[in-house]
C-alpha positions in Angstrom: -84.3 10.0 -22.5 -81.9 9.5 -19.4 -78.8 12.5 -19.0 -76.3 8.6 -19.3 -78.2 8.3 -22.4 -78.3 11.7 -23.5 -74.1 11.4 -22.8 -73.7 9.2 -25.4 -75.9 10.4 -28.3 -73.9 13.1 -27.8 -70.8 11.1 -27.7 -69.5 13.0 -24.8 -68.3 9.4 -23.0 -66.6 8.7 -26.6 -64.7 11.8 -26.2 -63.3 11.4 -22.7 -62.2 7.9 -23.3 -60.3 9.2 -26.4 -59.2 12.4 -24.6 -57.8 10.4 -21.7 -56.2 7.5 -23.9 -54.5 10.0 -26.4 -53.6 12.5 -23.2 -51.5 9.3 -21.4 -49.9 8.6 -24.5 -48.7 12.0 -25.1 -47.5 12.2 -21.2 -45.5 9.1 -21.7 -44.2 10.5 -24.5 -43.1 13.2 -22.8 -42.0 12.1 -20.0 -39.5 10.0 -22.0 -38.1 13.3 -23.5 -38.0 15.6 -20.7 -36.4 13.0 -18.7 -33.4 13.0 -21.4 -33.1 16.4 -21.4 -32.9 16.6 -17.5 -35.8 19.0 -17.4 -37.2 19.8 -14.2 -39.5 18.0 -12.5 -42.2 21.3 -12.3 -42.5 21.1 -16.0 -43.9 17.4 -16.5 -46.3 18.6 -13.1 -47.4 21.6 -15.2 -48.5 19.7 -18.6 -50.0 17.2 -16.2 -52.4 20.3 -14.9 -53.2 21.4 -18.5 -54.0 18.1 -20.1 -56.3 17.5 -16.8 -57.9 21.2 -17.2 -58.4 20.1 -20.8 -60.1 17.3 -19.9 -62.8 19.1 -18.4 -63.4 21.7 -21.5 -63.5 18.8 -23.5 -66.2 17.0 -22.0 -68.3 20.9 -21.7 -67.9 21.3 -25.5 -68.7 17.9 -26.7 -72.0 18.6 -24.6 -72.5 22.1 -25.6 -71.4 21.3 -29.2 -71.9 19.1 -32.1 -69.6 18.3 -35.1 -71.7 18.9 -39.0 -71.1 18.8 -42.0 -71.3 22.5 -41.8 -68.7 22.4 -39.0 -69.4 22.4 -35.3 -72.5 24.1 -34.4 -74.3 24.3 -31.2 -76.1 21.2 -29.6 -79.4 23.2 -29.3 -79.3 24.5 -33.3 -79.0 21.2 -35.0 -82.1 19.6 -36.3 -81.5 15.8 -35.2 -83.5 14.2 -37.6 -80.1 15.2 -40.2 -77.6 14.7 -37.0 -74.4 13.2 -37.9 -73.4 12.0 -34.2 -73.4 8.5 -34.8 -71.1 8.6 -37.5 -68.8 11.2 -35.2 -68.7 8.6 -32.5 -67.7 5.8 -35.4 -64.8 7.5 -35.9 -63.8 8.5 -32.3 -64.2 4.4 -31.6 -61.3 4.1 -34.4 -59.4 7.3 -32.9 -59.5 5.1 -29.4 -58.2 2.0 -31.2 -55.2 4.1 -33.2 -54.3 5.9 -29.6 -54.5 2.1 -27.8 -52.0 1.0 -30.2 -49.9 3.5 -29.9 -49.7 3.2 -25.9 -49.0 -0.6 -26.4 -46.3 0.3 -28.5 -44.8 3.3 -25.9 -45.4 0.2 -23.1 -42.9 -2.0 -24.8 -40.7 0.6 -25.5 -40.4 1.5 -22.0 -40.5 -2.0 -20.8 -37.4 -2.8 -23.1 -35.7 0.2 -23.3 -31.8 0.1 -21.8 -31.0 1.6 -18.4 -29.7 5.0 -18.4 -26.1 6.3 -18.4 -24.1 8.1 -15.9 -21.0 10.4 -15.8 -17.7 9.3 -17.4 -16.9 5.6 -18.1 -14.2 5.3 -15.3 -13.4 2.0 -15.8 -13.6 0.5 -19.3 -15.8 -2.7 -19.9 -12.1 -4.5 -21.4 -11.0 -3.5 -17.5 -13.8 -5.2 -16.3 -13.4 -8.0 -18.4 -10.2 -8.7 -17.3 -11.1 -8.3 -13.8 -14.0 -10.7 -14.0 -11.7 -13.2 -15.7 -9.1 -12.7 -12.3 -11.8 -13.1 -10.7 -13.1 -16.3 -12.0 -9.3 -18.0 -11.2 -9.8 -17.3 -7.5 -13.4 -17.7 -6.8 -15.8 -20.4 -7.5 -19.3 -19.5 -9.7 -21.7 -18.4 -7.0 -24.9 -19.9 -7.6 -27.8 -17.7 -8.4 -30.3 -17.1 -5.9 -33.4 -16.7 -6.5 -34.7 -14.7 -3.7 -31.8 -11.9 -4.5 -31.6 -8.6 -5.7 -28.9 -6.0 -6.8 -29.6 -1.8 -6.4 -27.9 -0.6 -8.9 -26.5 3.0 -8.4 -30.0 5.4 -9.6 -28.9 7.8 -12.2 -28.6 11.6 -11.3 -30.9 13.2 -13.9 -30.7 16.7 -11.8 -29.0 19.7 -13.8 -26.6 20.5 -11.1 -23.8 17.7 -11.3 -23.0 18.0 -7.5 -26.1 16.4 -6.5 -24.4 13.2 -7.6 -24.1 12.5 -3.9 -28.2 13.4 -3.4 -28.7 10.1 -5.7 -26.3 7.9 -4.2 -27.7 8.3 -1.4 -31.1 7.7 -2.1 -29.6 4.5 -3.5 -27.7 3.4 -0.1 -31.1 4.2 1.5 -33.1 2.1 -0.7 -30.5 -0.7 -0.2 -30.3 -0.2 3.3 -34.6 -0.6 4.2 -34.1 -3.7 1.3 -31.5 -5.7 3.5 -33.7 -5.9 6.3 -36.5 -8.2 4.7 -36.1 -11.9 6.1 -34.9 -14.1 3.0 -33.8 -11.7 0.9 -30.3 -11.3 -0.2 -29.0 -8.2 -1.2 -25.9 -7.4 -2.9 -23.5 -5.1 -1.3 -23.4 -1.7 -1.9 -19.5 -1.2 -2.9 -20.2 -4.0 -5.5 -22.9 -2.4 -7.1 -21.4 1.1 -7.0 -18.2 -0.2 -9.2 -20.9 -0.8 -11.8 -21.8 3.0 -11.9 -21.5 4.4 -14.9 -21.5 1.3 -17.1 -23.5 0.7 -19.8 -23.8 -3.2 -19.4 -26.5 -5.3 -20.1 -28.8 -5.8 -17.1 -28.1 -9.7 -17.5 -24.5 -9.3 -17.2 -24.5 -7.2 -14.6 -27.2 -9.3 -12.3 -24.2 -12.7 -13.6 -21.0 -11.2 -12.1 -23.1 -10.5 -8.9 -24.9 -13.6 -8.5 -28.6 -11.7 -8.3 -32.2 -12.8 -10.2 -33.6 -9.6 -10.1 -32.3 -5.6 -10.2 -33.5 -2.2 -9.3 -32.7 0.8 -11.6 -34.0 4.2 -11.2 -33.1 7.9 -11.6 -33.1 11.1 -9.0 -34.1 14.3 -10.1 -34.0 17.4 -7.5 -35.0 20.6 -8.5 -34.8 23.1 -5.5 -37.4 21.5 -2.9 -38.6 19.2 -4.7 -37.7 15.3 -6.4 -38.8 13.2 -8.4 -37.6 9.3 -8.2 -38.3 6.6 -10.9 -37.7 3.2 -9.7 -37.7 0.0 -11.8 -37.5 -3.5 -10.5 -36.5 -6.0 -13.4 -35.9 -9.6 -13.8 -32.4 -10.8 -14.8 -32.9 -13.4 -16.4 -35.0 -12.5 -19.6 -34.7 -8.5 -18.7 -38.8 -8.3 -18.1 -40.1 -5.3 -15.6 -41.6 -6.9 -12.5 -42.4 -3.7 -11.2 -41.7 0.6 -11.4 -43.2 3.3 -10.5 -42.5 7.1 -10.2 -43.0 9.4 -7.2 -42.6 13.0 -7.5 -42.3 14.8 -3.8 -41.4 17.9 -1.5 -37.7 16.8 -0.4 -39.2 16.9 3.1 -41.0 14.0 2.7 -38.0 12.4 1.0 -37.8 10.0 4.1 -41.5 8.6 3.3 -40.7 7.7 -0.2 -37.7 5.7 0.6 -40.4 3.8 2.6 -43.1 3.8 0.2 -40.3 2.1 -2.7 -38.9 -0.3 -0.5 -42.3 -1.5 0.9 -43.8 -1.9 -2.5 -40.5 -3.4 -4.2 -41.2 -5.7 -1.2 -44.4 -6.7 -1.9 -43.8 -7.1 -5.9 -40.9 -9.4 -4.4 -43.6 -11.3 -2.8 -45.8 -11.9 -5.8 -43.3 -13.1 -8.0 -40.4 -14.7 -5.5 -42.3 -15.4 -2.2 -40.3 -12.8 -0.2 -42.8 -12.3 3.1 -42.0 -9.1 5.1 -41.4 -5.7 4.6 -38.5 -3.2 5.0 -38.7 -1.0 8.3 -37.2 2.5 8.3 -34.0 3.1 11.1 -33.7 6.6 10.2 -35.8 9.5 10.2 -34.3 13.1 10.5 -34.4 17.1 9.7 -34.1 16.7 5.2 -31.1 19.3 5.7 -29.2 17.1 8.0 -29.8 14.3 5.6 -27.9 16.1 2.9 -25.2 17.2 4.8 -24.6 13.3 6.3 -25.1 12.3 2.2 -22.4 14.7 1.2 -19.7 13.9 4.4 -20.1 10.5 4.1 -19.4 10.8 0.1 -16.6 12.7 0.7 -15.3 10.2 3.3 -15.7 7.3 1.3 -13.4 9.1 -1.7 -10.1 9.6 1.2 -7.5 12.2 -0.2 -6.9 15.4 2.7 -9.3 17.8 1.5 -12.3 15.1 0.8 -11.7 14.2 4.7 -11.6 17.9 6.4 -14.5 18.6 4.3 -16.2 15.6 5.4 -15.7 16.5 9.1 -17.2 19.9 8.5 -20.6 18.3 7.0 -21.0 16.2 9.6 -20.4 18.7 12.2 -22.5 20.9 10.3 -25.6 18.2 10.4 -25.2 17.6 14.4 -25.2 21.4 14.8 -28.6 21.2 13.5 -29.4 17.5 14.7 -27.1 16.3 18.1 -29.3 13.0 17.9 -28.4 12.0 15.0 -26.2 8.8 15.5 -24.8 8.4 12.0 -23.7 11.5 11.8 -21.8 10.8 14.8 -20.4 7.4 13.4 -19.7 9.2 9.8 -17.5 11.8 12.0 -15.4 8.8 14.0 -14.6 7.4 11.0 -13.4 10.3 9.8 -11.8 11.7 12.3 -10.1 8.2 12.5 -8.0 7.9 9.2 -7.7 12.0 8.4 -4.1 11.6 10.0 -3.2 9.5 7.0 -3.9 11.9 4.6 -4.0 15.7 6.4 -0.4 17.3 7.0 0.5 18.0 10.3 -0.5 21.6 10.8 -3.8 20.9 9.3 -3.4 17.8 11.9 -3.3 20.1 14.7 -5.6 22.7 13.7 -7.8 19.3 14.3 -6.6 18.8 17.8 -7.0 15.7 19.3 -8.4 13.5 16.7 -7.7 10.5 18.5 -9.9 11.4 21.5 -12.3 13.3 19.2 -12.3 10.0 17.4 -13.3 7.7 20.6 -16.1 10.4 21.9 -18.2 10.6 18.7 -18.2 6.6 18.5 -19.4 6.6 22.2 -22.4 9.4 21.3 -23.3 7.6 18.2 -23.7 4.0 20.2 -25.1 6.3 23.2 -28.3 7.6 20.5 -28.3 3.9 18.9 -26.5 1.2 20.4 -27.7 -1.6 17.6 -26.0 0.4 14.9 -23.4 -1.0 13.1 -21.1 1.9 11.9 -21.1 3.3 15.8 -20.0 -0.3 16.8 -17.4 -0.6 14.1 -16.4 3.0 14.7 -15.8 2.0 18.3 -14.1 -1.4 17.2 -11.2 0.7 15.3 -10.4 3.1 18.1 -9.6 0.1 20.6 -7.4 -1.7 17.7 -5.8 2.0 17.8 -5.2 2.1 21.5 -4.0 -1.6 21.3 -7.3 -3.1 23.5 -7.1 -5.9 21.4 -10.5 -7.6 23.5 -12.3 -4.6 23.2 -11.6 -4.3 19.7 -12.5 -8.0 19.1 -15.8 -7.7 20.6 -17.1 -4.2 19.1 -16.1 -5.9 15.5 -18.1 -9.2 16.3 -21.4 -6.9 17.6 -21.2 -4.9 14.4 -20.7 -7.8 12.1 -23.6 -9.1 14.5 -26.0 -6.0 13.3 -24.8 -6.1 10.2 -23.0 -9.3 8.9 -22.7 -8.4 5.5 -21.0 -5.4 5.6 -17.8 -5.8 3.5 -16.3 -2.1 5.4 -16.4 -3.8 8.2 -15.3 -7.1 7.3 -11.8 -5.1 5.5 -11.0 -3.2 9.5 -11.7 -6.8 11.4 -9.6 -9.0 8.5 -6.6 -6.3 9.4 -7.3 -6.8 12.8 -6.8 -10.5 12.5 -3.9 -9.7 10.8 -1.9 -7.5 13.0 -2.9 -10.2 16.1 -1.4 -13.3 13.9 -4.6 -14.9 13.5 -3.7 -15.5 9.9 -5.9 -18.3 8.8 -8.9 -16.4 10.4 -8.3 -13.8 8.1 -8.2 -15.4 4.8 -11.7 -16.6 5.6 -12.8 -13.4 6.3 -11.1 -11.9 2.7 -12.4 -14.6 1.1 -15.9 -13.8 2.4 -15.6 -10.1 1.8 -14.3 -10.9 -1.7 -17.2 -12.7 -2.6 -19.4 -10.6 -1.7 -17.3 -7.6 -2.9 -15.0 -8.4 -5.7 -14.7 -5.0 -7.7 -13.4 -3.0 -4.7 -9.8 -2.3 -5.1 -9.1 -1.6 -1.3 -10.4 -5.0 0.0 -8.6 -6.6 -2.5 -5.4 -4.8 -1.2 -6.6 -6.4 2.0 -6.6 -9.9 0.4 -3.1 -9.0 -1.1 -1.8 -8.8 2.3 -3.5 -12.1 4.1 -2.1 -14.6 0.5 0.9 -12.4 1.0 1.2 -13.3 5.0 0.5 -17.0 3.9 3.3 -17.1 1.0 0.5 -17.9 -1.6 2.5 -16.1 -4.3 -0.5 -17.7 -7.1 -3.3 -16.2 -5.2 -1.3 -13.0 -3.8 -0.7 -12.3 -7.6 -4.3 -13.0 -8.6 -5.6 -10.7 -6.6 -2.6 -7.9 -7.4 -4.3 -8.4 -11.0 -7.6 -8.1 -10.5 -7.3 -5.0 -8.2 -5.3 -3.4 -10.9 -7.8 -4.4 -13.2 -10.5 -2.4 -11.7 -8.3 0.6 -10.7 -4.4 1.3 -10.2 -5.1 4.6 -8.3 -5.0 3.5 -5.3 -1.6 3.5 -3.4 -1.8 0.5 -1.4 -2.4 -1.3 -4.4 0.4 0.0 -6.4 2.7 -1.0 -3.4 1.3 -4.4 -3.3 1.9 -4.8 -7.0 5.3 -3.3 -6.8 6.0 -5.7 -4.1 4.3 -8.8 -5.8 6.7 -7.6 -9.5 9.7 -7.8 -7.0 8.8 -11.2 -5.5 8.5 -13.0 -8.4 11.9 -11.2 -9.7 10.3 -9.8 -13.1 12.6 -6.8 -12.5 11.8 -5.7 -15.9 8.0 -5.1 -15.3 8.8 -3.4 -11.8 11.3 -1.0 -13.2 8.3 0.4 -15.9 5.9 0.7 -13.2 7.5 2.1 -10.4 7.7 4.9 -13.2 4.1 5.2 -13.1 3.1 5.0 -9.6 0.9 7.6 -7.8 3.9 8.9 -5.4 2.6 12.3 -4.8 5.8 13.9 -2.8 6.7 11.3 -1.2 10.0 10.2 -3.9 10.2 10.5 -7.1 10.0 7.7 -10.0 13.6 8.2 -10.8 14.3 6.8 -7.2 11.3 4.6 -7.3 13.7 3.0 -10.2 17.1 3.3 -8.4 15.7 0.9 -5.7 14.2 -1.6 -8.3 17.6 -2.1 -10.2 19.5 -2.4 -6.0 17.0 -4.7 -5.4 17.6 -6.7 -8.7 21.7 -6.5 -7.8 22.3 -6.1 -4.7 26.2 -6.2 -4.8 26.8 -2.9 -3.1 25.3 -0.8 0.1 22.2 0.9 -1.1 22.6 4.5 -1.5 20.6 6.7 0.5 17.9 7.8 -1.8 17.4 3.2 -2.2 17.3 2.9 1.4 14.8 5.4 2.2 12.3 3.7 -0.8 13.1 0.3 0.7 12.3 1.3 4.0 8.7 3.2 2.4 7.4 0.6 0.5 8.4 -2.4 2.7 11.1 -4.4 0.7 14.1 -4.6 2.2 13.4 -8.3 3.0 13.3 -9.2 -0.3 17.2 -9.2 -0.5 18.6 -11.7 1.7 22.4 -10.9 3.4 21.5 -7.2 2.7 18.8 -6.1 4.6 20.5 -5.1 8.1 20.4 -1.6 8.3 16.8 -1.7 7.4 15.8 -4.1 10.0 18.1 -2.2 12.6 16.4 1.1 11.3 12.9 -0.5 12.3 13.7 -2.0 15.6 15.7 1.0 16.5 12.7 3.3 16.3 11.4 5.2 19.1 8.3 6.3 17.1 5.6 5.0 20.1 2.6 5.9 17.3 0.4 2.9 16.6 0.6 2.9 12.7 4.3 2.2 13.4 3.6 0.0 16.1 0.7 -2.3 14.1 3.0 -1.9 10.8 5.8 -3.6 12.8 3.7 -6.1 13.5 2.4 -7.0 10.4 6.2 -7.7 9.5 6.5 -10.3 12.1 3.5 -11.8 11.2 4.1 -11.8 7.4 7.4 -12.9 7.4 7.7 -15.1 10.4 8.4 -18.2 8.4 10.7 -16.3 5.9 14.7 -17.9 6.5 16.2 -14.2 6.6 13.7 -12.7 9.2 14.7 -15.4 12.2 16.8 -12.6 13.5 14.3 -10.4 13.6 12.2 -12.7 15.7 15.1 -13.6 17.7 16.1 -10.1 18.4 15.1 -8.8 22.2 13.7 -5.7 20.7 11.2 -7.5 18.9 9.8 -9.0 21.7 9.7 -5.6 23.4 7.6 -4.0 20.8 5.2 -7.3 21.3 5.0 -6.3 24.8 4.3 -2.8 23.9 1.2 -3.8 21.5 -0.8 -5.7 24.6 -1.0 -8.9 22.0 0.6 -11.3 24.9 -2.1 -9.9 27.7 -4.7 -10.5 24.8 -3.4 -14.4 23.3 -3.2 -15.4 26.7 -7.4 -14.8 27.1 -8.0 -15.8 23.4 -5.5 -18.2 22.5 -1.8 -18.0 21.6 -0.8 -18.1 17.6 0.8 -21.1 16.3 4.4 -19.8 16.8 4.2 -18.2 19.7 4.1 -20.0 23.6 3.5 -18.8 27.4 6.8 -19.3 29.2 5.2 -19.0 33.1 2.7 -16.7 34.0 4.2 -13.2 33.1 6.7 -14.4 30.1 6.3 -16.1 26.5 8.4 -16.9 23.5 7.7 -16.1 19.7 10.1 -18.2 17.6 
């Protein structure tokens, strides 16, 4: 008799087939639950060793041993002419069968089984509703299409709830390697963030942004090492194309951002025709990974403390790593807008943010001159040092690398606005709202180009659909206060001028003083109403009684260029509005013009519509 033969009569091949059928179902199985219960990754890896070790004794005793009526006995003691084995291995064949069905049934299970939620619920789905449904009034349906896909924010599984940023990143990273395969459209990252958290059907989700397929997944990190599931699923009938899960040392984190993007790429190509793969643009020390991941999540969420933190993560990862460019982007940006936010001794314990600013934009574009953040990081600091054609260009080469990228589309749209290039800008807030409609600060953005064009319908649309999604945000509250006060429901401004995030800055009860001037304006305002109309911008409103604000703006010798740029933006918003042609008229306005550079700059670009060159050195803004 052959040893293959002599395997089966002693039904040794029957057992390891049912061993290794009932061992995956039982590592499904758990998998599933330790996964629910956030255990860590070691303890799925350790079971994996046992039921492997076991696989081995069971193939030594079902050689060594045989199963009697007597019970199991020794191979060599059992007379085989009253050998039971064939009846043994009858009943293993239906043991395999019971196990098979029980994977198919753990396989649908998985395959239909809901994706998994996040944190708190900071935004209800009636919010969303409502600002889907604003939404719907300003934009038309975008068209499905097919060769599309949508990250979704993977779930942070870990035990320690700070490594919330560890995911997200992961997530941006994925994303990131994803939008460089040709054909593929990818939706942006701020759109699919404002879905975190939400338990929505996958269908819905992949509708509102205009996607055919999704990628779901969770991060777990436990000390050095991760483990990252990854699930690629079709929207329209919710079928899993693709998933997979990868468990690695976090030092080879970088690799297995590869290895998922390059084999989402090729299921892509299967079952869309996407050809290509996704390359990977950033390779670095894991530690100065995680400290970029935390500053730039930090950055992202604004407020004082969230900036100076940032800045001392990302100074922290180029201690470690100098050639790290998007460190050195993440810390321009920063350093950037922390004066909007930080108070002014924590200002000058900074020092000079502004030059600090320019110099880590020009080492980031020195280490990687194609990136986009280091172009747009260079971009904002001309806008801030009025170089209006330096600006220009650094935005266009960073929407160039990167022509999706809705943070940079919200700087350039402002920059449009400050140098009167009005229509220019609504087709840039269009664009950035369609491809990011649930972000309430480029909707403030929109507020303030329908605004500039006296759309009052589509200024208002947007003022509910931001509010919608989140009223947090001060520049939104403003914009709504503003909007309230336009359309003269005095009523509806009074009760939420009540409510408005105001910090120190006044308090509600004077918040509602100006509200009830601005609704009768038959005296002077008082002091306290003059310093809110001043703040939130609407002393205009009032026609006949908006002098001393106007004089208290073009009398200022503040040379900063927030003022400067915000003085702007009131010529350019209200140029066409009957009580500001004294303002436009006035010598000092045309002085502060002249300060900005925005002649020297129209006269090599083009001049607005209601402004004119008088000569070579002189012009006219009427």
């Amino acid at each position: 008799m052959s040893f293959f033969e002599e395997l089966k009569r002693r039904n040794v091949v029957r057992v390891g087939v049912a061993y290794a059928v009932a061992s995956w179902v039982l590592l499904q199985v758990a998998d599933l639950v330790l996964e629910n219960i956030g255990a860590p990754a070691w303890v799925i890896q350790a079971l994996m060793l046992v039921v492997g070790l076991g696989f081995i004794a069971a193939l030594v005793i079902a050689w060594a041993y045989e199963m009697t009526p007597d019970g199991i006995k020794k191979e060599s003691e059992v007379d085989r002419s009253v050998s039971i084995a064939p009846q043994t291995g009858q009943k293993l064949d239906r043991i395999v069968i019971g196990f098979l069905v029980i994977a198919v049934l753990v396989l649908l299970y998985r395959q239909s089984g809901d994706s998994p939620e996040t944190g708190s619920d900071p935004v209800s789905d009636s919010e969303y509703s409502a600002a889907v449904n604003a939404e719907t009034q300003i934009l038309d349906p975008t068209p499905v299409d097919r060769k599309s896909i949508a990250v979704l924010p993977f779930v942070n599984m870990s035990s320690d709830p700070e490594q919330e940023y560890f995911s997200d990143g992961i997530t941006e990273e994925i994303l990131n390697r994803l939008a460089k395969i040709p054909d593929l459209q990818v939706a942006a990252r701020t759109s699919v963030f404002s879905f975190k958290g939400q338990n929505l059907d996958v269908r819905e989700v992949a509708n509102m942004l205009g996607v055919s397929t999704m990628l779901e997944g969770s991060v777990r990190r436990d000390g050095e090492m991760v483990r990252i599931t990854a699930q690629l699923i079709r929207a329209s009938d919710g079928f899993h194309l693709w998933s997979e899960s990868y468990d690695r040392e976090i030092d080879s984190i970088f690799a297995v951002q590869d290895e998922i993007s390059q084999q989402i790429a090729e299921a892509l190509q299967v079952s869309l025709g996407i050809s290509g793969g996704a390359a990977n643009t950033n390779t670095t020390d894991p530690e100065v990974y995680d400290l970029y991941l935390r500053g730039r999540a930090l950055h992202r969420q604004r407020g004082a403390e969230n900036l100076l933190k940032a800045l001392t993560l990302f100074k922290s990862a180029l201690e470690i790593d100098p050639e790290f460019a998007p460190a050195w982007a993440g810390l321009s940006h920063s350093l950037n807008v922390v004066t909007s936010y930080a108070s002014q001794d924590e200002i000058s314990e900074l020092g000079d943010v502004d030059n600090q600013s320019l110099q880590a934009a020009q080492k980031a574009l020195e280490l990687d001159p194609n990136l986009a953040s280091a172009l747009h990081a260079m971009a904002n600091n001309h806008l801030a040092r009025f170089q209006w054609s330096e600006a220009e260009t650094y935005y266009d080469q960073a929407l160039a690398q990167d022509p999706e990228s809705t943070d940079i589309m919200e700087d350039y749209g402002h920059f449009l606005l400050y140098s009167w290039r009005t229509e220019e800008a609504r087709q840039v807030a269009d664009r950035m709202i369609s491809l990011d409609p649930y972000v309430p600060v480029f909707r403030f953005m929109a507020m303030r180009v329908y605004h500039t064009l006296s759309n009052i319908q589509r200024w208002g649309e947007h003022v509910e659909a931001a509010s919608a999604i989140s009223d947090e945000l001060f520049n939104v509250q403003r914009q709504k206060l503003l909007y309230l006060l336009s359309i003269e429901d005095f009523e509806s401004a009074r009760e939420f001028a009540a409510l408005m995030n105001l910090k120190d800055w006044t308090t509600p009860e004077a918040m509602q003083s100006m509200v009830d001037w601005v609704a009768n304006p038959s005296t002077e305002p008082t002091a306290v109403q003059m310093q809110a109309l001043a703040f939130f911008q609407v002393g205009y409103l009032v026609a006949g009684q908006y002098s001393m604000w106007l004089d208290e703006v073009l009398n200022t010798q503040d040379d900063s260029w927030e003022n400067v740029l915000v003085f702007l933006s009131y010529l350019s918003s209200y140029a066409e509005e009957e009580q500001f042609m004294r303002l436009h008229a006035d010598p000092r306005s045309k002085a502060w013009l002249q300060r900005s550079g925005l002649p020297v700059y129209w006269r090599e670009s083009g001049w607005p519509p209601r402004c004119r060159p008088l000569g070579a050195d002189d012009f006219v803004c009427e």
